[in-house]
Backbone bond lengths (Angstrom), bond angles and torsions (degrees), N, CA, C in turn:
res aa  C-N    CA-C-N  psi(-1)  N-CA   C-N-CA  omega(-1)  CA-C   N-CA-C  phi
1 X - - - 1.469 - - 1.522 110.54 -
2 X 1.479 107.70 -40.90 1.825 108.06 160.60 0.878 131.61 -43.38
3 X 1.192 95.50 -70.31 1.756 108.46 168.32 1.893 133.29 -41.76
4 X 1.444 98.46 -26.26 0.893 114.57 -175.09 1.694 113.97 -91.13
5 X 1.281 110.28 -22.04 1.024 123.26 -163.68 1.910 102.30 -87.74
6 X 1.327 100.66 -43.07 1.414 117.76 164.75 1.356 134.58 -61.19
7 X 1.496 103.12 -41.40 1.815 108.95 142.91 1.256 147.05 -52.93
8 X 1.546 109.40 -42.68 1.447 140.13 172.84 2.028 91.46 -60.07
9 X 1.326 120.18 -38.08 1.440 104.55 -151.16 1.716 94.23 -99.72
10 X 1.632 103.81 -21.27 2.110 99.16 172.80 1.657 88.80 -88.16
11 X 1.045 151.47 -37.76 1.571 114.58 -166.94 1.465 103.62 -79.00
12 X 1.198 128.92 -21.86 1.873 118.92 164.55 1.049 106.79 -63.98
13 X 1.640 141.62 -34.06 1.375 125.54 -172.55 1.387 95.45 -74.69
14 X 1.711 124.04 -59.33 1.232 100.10 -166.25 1.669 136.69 -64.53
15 X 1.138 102.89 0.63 1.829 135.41 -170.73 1.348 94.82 -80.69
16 X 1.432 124.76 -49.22 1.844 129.09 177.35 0.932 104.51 -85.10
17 X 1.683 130.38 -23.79 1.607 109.79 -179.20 2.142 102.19 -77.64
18 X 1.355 114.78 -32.88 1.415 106.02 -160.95 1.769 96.20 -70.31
19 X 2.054 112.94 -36.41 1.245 99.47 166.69 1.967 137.57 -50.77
20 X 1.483 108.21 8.44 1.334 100.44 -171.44 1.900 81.80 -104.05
21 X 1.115 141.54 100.47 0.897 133.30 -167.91 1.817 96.74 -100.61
22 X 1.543 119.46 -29.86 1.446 117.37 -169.67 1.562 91.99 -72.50
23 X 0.762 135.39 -61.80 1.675 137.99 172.72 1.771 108.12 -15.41
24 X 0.987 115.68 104.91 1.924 129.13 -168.47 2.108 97.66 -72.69
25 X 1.129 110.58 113.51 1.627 102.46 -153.13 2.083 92.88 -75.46
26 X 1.360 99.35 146.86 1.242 91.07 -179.99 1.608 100.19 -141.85
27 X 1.286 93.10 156.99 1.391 99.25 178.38 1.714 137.45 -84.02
28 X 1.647 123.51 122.43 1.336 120.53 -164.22 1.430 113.63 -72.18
29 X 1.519 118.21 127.84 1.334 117.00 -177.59 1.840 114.45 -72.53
30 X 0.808 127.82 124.62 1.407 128.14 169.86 1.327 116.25 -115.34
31 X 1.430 112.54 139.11 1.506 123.61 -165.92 1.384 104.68 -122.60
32 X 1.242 102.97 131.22 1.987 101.96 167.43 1.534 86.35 -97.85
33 X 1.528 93.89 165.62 1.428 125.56 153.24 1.746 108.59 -152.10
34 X 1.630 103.00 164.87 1.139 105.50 -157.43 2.448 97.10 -92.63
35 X 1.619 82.42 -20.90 1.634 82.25 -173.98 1.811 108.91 -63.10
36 X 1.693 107.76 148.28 1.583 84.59 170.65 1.558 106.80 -75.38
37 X 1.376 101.83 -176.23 1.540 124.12 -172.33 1.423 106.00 -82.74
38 X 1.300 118.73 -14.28 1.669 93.73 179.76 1.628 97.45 -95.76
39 X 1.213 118.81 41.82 1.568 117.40 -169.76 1.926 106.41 -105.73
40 X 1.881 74.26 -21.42 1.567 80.89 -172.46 1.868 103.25 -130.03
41 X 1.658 106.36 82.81 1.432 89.53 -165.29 1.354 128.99 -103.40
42 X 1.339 122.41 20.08 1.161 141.50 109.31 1.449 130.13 10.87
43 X 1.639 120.48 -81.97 1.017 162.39 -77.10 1.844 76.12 -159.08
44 X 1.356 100.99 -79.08 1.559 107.08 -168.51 1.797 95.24 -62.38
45 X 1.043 144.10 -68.96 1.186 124.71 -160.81 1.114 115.97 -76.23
46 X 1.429 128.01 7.18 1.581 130.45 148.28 1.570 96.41 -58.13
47 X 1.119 115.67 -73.88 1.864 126.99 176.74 1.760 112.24 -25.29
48 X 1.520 110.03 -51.09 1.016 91.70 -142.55 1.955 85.76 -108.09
49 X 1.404 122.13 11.17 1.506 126.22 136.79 1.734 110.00 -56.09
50 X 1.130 102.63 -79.47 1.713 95.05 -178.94 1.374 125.93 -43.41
51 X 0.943 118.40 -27.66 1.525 144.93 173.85 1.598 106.70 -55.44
52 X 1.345 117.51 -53.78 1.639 142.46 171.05 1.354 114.91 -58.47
53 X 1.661 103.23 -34.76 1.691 117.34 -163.82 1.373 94.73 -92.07
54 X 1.320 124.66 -53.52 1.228 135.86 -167.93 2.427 107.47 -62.34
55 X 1.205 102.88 -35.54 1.410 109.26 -169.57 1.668 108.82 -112.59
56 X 1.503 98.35 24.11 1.854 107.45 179.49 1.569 105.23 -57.77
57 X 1.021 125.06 -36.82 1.423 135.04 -156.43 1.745 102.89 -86.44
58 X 1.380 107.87 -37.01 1.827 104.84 157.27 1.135 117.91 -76.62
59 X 1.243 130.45 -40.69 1.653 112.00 176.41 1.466 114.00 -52.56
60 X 2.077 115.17 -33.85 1.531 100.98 -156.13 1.559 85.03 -78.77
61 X 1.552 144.23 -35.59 0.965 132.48 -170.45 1.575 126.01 -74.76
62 X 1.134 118.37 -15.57 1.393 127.26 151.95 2.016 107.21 -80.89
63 X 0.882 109.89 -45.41 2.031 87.27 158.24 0.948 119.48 -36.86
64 X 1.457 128.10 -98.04 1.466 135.72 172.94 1.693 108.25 -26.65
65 X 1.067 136.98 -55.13 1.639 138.51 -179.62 1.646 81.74 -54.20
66 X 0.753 159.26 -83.09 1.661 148.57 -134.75 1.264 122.42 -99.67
67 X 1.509 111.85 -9.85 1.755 118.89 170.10 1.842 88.80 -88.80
68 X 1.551 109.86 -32.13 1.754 87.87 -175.93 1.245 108.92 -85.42
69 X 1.220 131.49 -3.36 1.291 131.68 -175.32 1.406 113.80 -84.36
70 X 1.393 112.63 -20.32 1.299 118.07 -175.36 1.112 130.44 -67.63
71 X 1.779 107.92 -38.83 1.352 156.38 -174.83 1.495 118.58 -81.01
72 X 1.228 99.73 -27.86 1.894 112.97 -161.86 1.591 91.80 -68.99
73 X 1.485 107.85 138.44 1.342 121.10 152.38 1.326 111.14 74.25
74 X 1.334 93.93 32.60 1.652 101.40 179.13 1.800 113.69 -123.10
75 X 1.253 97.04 140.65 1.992 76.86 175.57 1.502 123.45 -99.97
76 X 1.314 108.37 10.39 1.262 120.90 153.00 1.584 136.07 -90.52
77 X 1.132 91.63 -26.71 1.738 99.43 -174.23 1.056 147.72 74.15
78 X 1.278 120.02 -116.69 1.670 132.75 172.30 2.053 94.65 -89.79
79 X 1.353 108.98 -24.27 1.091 103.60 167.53 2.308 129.71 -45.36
80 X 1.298 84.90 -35.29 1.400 112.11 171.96 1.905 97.86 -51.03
81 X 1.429 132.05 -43.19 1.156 112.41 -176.09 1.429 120.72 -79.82
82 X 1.705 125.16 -1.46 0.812 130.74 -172.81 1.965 110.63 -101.08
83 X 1.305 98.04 -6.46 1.677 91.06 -158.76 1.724 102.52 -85.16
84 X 1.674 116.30 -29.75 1.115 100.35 -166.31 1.899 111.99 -70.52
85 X 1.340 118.31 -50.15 1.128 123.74 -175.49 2.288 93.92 -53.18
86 X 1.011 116.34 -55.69 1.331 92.67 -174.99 1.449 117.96 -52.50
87 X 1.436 107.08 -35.13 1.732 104.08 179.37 1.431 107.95 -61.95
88 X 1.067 123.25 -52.64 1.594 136.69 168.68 1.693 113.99 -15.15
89 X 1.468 92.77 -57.79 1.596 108.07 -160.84 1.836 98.22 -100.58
90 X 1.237 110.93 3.33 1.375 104.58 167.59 1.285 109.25 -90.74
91 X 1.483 115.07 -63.76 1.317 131.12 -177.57 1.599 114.87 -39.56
92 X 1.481 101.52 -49.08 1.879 102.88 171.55 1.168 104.91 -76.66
93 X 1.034 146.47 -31.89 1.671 128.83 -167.10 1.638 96.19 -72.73
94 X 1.156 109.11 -62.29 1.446 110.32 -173.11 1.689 116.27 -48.45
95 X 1.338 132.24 -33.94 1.447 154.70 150.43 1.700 94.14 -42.48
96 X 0.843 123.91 -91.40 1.105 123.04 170.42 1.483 142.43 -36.06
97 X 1.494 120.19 -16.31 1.331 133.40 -171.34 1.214 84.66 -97.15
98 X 1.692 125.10 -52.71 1.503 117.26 -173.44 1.262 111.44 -88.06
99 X 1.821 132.65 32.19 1.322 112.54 146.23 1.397 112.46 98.31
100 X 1.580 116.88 -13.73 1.454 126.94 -166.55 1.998 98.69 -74.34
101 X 1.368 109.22 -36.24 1.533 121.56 166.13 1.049 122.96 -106.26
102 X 0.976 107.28 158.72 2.132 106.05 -170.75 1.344 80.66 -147.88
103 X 1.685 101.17 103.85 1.768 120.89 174.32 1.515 101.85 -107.35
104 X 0.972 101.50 143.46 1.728 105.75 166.37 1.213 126.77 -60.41
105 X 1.377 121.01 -168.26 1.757 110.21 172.79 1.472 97.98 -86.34
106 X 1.590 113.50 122.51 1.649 100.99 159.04 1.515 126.39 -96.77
107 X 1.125 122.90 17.66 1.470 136.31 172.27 1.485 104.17 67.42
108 X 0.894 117.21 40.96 1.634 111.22 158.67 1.591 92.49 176.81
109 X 1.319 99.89 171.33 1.623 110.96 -155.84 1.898 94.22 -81.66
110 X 1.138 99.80 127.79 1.692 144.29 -178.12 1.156 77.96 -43.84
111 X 1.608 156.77 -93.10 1.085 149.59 -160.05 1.626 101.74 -33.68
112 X 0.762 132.61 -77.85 2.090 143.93 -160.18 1.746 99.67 -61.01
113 X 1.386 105.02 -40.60 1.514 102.23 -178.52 1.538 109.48 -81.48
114 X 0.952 140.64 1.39 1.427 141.56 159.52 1.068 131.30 -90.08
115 X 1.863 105.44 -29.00 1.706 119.32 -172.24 1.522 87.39 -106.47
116 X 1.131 131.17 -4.56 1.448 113.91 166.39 1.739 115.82 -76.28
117 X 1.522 88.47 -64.73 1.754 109.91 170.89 1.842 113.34 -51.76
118 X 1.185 128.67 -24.32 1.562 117.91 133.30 0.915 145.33 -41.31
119 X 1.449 113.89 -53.38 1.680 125.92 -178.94 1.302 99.94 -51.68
120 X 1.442 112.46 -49.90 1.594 120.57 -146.28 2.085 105.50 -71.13
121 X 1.704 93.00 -48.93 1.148 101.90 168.86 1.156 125.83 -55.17
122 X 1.470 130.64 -41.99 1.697 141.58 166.23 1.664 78.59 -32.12
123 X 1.429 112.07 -104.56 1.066 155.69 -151.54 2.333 99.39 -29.00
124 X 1.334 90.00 -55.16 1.631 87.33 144.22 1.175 126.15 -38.35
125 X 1.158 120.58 -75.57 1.729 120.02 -152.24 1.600 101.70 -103.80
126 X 1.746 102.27 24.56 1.464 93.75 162.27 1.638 99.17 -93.12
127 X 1.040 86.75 -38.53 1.728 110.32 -159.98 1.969 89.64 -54.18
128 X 1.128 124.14 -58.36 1.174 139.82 -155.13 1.634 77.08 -75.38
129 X 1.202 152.99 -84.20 1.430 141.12 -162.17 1.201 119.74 -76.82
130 X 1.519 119.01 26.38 1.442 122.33 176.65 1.520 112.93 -94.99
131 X 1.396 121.27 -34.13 1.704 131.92 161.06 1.487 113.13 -59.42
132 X 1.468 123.24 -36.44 1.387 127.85 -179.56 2.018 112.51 -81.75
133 X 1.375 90.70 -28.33 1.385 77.85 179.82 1.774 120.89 -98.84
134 X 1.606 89.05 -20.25 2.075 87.23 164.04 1.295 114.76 -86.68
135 X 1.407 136.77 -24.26 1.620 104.28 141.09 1.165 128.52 -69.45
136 X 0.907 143.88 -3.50 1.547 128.46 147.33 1.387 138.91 -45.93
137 X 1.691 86.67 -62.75 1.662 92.35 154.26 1.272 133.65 -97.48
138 X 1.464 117.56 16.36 1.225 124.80 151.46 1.671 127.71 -70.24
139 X 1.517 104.40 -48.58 1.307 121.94 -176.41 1.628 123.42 -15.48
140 X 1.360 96.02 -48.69 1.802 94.19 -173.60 1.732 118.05 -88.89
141 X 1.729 104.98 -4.33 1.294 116.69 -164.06 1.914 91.85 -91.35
142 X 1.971 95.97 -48.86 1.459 72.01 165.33 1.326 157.31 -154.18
143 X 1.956 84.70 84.70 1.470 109.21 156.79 1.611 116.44 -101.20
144 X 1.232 117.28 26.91 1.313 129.67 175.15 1.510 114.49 -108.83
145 X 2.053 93.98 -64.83 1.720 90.77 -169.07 1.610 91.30 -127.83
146 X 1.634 95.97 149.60 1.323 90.44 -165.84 2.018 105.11 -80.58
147 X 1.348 118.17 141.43 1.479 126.35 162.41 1.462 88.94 -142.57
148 X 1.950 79.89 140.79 1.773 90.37 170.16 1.532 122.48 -54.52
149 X 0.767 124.13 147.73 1.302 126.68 179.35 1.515 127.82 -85.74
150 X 1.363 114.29 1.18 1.562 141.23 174.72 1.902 84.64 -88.89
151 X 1.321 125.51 -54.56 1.454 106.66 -169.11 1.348 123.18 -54.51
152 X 1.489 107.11 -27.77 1.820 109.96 168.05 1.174 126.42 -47.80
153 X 1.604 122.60 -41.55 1.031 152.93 142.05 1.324 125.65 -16.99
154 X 0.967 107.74 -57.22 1.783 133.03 -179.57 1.434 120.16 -63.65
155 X 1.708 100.33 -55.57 1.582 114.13 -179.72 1.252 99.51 -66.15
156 X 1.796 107.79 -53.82 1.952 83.48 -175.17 1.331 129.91 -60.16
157 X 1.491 111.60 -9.37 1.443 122.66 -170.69 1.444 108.47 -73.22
158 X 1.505 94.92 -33.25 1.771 111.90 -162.75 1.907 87.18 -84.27
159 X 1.065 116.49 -18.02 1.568 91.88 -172.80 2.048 105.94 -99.10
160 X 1.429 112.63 -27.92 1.008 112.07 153.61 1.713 132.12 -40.05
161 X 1.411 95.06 -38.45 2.039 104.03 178.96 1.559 96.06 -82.17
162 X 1.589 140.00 -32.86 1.042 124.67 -176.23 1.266 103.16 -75.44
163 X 1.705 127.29 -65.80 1.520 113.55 -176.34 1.544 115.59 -25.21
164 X 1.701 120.30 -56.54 1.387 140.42 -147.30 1.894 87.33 -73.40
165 X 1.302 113.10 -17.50 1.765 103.82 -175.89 1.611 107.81 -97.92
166 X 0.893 117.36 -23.47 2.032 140.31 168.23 1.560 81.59 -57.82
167 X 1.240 116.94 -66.43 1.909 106.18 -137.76 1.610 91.09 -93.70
168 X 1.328 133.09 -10.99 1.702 130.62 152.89 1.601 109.98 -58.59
169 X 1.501 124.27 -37.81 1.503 111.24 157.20 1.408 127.03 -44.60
170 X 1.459 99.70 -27.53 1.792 92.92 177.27 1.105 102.67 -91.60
171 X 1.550 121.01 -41.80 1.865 89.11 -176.40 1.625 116.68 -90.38
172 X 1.035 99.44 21.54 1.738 93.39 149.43 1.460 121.42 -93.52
173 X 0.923 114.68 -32.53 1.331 120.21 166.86 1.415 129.47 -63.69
174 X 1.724 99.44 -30.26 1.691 106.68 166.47 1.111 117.60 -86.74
175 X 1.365 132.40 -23.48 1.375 134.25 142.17 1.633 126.58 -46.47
176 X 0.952 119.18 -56.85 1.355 116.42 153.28 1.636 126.62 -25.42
177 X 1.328 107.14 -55.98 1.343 126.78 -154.60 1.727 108.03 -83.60
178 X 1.432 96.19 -33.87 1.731 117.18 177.31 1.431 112.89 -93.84
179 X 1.456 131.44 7.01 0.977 134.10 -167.54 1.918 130.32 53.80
180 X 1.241 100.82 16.31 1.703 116.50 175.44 1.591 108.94 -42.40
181 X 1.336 120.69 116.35 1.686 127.90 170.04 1.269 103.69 -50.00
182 X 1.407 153.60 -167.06 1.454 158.03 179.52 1.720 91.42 147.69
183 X 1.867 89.70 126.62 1.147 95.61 178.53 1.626 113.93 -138.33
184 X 1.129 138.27 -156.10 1.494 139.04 172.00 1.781 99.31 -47.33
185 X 1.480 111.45 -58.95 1.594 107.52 -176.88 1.166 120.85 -44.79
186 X 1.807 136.25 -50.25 1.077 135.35 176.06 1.819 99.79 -42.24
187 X 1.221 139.12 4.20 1.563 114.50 154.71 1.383 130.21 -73.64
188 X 1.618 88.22 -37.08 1.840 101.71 166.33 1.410 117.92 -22.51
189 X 1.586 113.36 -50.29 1.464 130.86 -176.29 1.534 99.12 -33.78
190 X 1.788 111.10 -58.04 1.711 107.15 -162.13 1.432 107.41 -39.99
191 X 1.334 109.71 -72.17 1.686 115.34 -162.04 1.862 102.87 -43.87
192 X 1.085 112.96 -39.64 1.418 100.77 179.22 1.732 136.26 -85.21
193 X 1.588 92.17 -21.96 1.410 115.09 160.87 1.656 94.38 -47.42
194 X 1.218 135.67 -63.71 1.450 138.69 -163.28 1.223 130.07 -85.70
195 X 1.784 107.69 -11.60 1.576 89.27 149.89 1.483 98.11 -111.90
196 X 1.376 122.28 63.93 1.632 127.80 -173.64 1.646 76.09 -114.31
197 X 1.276 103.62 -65.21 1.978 126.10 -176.80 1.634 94.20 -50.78
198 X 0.956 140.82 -52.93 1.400 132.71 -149.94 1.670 89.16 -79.92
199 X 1.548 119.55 -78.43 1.581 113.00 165.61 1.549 125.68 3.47
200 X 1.407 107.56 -52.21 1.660 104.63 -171.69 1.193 112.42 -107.32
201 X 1.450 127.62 1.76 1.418 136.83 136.17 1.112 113.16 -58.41
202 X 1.472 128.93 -52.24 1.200 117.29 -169.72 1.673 111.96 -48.22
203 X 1.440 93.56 -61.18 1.634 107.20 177.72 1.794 120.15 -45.70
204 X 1.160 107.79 -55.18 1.501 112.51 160.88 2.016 129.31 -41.87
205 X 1.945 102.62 -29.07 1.594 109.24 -165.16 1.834 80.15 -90.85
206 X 1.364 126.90 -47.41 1.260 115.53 179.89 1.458 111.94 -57.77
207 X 1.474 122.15 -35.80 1.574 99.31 -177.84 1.551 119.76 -98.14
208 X 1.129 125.72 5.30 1.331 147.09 174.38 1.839 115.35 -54.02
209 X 1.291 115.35 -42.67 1.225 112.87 -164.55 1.820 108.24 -77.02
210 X 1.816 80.44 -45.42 1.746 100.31 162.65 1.517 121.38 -50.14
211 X 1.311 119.74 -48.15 1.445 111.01 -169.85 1.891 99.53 -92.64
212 X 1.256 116.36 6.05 1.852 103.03 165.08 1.441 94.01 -89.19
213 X 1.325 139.03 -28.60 1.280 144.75 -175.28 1.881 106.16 -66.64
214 X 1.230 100.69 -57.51 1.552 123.15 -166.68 1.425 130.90 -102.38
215 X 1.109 159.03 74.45 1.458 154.79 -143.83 0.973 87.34 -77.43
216 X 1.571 151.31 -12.10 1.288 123.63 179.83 1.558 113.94 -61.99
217 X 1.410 98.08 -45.85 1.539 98.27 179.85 1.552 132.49 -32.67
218 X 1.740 107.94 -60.67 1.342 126.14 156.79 1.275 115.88 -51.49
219 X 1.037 129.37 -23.72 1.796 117.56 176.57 1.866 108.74 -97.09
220 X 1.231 109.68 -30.16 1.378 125.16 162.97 1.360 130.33 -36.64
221 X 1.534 92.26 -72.75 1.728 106.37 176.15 1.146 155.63 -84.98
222 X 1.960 106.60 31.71 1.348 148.61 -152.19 2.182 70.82 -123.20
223 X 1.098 113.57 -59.88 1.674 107.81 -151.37 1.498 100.80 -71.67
224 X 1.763 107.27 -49.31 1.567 113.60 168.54 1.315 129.52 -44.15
225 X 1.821 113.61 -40.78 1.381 118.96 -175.80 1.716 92.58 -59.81
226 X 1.523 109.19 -56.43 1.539 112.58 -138.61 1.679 94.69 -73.57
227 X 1.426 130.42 -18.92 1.496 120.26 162.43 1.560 111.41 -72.33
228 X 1.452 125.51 -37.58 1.247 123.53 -165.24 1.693 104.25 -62.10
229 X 1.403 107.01 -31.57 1.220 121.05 174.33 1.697 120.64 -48.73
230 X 1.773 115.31 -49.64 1.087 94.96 172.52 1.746 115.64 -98.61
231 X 1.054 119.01 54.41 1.558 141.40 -167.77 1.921 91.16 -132.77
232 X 1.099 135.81 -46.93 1.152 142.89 168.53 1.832 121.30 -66.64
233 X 1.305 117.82 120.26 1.377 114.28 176.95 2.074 118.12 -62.14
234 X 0.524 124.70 40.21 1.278 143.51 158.60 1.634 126.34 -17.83
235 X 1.833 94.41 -73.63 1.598 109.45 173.99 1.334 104.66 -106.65
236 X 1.326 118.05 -9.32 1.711 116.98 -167.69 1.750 112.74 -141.73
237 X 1.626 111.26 137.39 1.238 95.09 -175.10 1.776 112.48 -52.14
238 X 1.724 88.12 -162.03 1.502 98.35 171.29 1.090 100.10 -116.10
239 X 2.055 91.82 137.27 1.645 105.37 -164.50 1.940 103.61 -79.16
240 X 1.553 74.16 168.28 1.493 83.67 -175.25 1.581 136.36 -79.53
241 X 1.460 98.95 -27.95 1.486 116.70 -175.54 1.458 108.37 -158.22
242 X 1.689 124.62 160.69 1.228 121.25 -150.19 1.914 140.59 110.02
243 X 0.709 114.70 -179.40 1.822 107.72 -178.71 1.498 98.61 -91.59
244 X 1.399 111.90 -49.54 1.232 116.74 -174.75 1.313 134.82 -78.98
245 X 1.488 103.76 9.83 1.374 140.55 173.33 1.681 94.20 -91.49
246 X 0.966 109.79 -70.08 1.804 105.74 -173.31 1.563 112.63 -46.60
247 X 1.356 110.68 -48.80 1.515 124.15 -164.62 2.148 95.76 -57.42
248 X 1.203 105.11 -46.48 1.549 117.35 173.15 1.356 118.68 -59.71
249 X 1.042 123.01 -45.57 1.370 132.24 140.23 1.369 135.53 -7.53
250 X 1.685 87.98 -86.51 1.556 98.44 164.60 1.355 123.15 -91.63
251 X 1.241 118.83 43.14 1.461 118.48 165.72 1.694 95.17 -93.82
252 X 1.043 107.44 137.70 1.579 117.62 179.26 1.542 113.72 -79.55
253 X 1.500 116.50 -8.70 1.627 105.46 -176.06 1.915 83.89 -84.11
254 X 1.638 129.77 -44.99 1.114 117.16 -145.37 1.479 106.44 -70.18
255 X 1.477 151.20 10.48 1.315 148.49 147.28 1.411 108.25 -31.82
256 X 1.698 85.69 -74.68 1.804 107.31 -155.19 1.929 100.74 -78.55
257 X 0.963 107.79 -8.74 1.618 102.67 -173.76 1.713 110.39 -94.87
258 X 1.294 109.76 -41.73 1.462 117.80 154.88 1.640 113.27 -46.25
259 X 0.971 90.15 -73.48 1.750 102.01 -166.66 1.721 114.45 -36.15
260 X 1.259 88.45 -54.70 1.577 111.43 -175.58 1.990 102.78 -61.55
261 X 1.139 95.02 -50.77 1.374 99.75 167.07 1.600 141.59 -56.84
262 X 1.166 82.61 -32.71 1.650 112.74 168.54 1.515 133.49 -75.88
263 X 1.482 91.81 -34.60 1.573 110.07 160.70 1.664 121.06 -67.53
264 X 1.202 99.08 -44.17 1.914 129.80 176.03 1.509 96.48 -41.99
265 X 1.314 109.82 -59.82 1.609 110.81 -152.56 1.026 115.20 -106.23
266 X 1.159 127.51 -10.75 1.632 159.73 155.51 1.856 90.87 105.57
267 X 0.875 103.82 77.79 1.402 94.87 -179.16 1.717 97.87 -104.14
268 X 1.817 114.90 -152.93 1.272 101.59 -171.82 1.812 105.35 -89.61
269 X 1.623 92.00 160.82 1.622 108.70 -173.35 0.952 96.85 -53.94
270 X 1.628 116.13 144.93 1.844 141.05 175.88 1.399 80.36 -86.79
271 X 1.351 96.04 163.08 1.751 123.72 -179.24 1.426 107.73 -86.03
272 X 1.281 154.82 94.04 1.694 150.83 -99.98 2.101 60.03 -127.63
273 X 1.071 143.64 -60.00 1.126 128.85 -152.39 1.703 137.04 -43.68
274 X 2.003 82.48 -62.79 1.397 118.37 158.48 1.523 115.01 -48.52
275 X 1.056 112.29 -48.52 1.768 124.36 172.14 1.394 135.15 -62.10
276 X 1.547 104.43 -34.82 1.661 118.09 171.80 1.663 87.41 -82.40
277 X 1.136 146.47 -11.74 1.292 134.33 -159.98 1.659 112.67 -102.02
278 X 1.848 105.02 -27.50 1.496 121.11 -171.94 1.977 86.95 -94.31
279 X 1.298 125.99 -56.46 1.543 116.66 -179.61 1.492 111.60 -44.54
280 X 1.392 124.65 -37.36 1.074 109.84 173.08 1.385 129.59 -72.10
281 X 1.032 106.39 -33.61 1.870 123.60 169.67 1.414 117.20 -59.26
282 X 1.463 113.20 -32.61 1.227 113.44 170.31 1.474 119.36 -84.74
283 X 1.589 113.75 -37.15 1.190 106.81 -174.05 1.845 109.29 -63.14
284 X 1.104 111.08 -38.99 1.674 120.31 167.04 1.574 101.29 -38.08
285 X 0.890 104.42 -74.25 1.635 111.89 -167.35 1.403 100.21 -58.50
286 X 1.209 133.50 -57.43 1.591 105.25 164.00 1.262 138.57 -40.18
287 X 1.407 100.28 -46.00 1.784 98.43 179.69 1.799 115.47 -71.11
288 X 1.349 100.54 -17.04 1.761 104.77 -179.77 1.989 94.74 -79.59
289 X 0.980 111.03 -44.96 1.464 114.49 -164.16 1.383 97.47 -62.25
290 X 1.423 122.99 -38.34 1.929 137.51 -169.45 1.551 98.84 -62.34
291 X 1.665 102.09 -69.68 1.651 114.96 161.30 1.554 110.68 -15.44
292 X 1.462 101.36 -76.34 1.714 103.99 -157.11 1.382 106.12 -83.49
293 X 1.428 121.67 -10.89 1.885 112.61 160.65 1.581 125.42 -68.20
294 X 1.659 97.45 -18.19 1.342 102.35 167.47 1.400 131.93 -84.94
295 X 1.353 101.69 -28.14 1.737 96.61 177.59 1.232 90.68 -94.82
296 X 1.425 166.39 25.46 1.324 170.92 -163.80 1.695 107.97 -109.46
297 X 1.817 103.43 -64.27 0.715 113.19 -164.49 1.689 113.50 -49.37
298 X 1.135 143.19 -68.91 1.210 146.54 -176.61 1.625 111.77 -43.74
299 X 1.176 115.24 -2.26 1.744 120.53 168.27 1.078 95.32 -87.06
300 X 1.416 120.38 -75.92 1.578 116.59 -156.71 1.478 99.76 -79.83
301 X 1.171 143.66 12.89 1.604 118.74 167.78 1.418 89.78 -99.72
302 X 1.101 146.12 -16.92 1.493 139.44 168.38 1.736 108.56 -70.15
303 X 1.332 102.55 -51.84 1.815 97.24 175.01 1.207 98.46 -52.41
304 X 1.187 116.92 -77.19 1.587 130.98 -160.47 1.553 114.90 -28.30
305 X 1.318 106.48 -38.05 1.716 109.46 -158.42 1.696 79.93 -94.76
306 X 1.517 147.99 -50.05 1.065 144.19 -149.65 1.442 118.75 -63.23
């Protein structure tokens, strides 16, 4: 179905390139050099922009192939993106009404602060298993035909922002329903929603090369996510004082997952300082991690297949 999907998208390019017939055909210069490419990286992410520009039309068609794939053969559907965060926020409220948890006040109604702090988390550890799982099923497509390997990247990215816009239908609707204020600020959310997504890519392009190498990884990071999870404020604020206050702290998802959350419900103002200071840190670390998955890749799809 990869394969196919990757064919279907070079015989349309070459089908529009023979249609430019006034266009005088000329020939592309290509240069070796003996230095590698991350020597000059500059140079490569000029490349591997055009690279993005040039293969836009496979990422959107591998989107759609994997948001319908998700969905297919189900009699629920797109409904499927809505059930876990409601189970989420049922299961704890009710835990909680009878006393089994003793949550603090989170300033807005326990229902919205749980099905919010879901979405976000999904939307995390999609992002973070979206590099691990398109090389996976990329792997055999490409040691055949060449696609950049930053575009794998992309589509899952692009299907992560569609899920994450499906499961914003529900919490608008639970906002609605709970009476939640929302004002011009709740836009703030976008810019951080996206380096929220870029963050767990990052983490995913660093462990990606490792887990086509290693199955430990893939069997690993099902047990890691689901502890990191209760290390993350999620169902419960962030405590105030304590060890286990620090450890929450310094978990790096709870910045951007608070904040974002906080904006949502109008809770209190994120620190715009601390925050322009972690987006930038991350966005770096993405583009170094993007960088080094690309000159990477052609090692380990040669180990891998050998």
């Amino acid at each position: 179905m990869l394969v196919r999907t990757v064919k279907a998208w070079i015989q349309s390019t070459r089908a529009r390139r023979r249609a430019l017939t006034e266009a005088p055909a000329t020939l592309e210069e290509l240069v070796y050099s003996p230095d590698p490419a991350v020597w000059h990286p500059l140079s490569l992410l000029r490349l591997m922009v055009s690279d993005s520009w040039r293969f836009r039309e496979l990422v959107r068609r591998l989107v759609v192939r994997d948001i319908r794939a998700q969905y297919r053969q189900s009699v629920l559907g797109y409904l499927w993106a809505f059930i876990p965060p409601l189970a989420m926020a049922v299961g704890f409220s009710l835990a909680r009404d009878a006393g089994v948890l003793q949550i603090a006040d989170t300033g807005a109604d326990y229902v919205v602060f749980v099905i919010a702090g879901t979405i976000l988390w999904q939307t995390f550890t999609d992002a973070l298993n979206g590099p691990i799982q398109a090389l996976s099923s990329f792997q055999s497509v490409l040691s055949r035909i060449y696609v950049p390997p930053e575009i794998l990247v992309l589509a899952k990215l692009g299907e992560v922002a569609v899920n994450l816009s499906i499961k914003l239908i529900l919490l608008v609707v639970v906002f609605a329903l709970y009476g939640v204020p929302t004002g011009v600020i709740a836009l703030t959310a976008l810019p951080l929603l996206a380096v929220f997504i870029l963050e767990g890519a990052a983490i995913g392009l660093i462990l990606s090369p490792v887990a086509a190498l290693y199955h430990d990884v893939t069997k690993g990071l099902p047990i890691v996510t689901g502890f990191w999870f209760l290390l993350t404020p999620v169902v419960y604020p962030v405590p105030q004082a304590g060890a286990f206050s620090l450890i929450v702290r310094a978990n790096p998802v709870t910045p951007f997952l608070v904040a974002i959350r906080d904006v949502l419900t109008g809770g209190p103002t994120p620190d715009p300082a601390l925050l322009a200071m972690l987006s930038v840190l991350w966005i770096v670390v993405f583009t170094l991690a993007l960088v080094v998955f690309r000159v990477a890749m052609p090692f380990v799809i040669e180990r891998a297949s050998a």
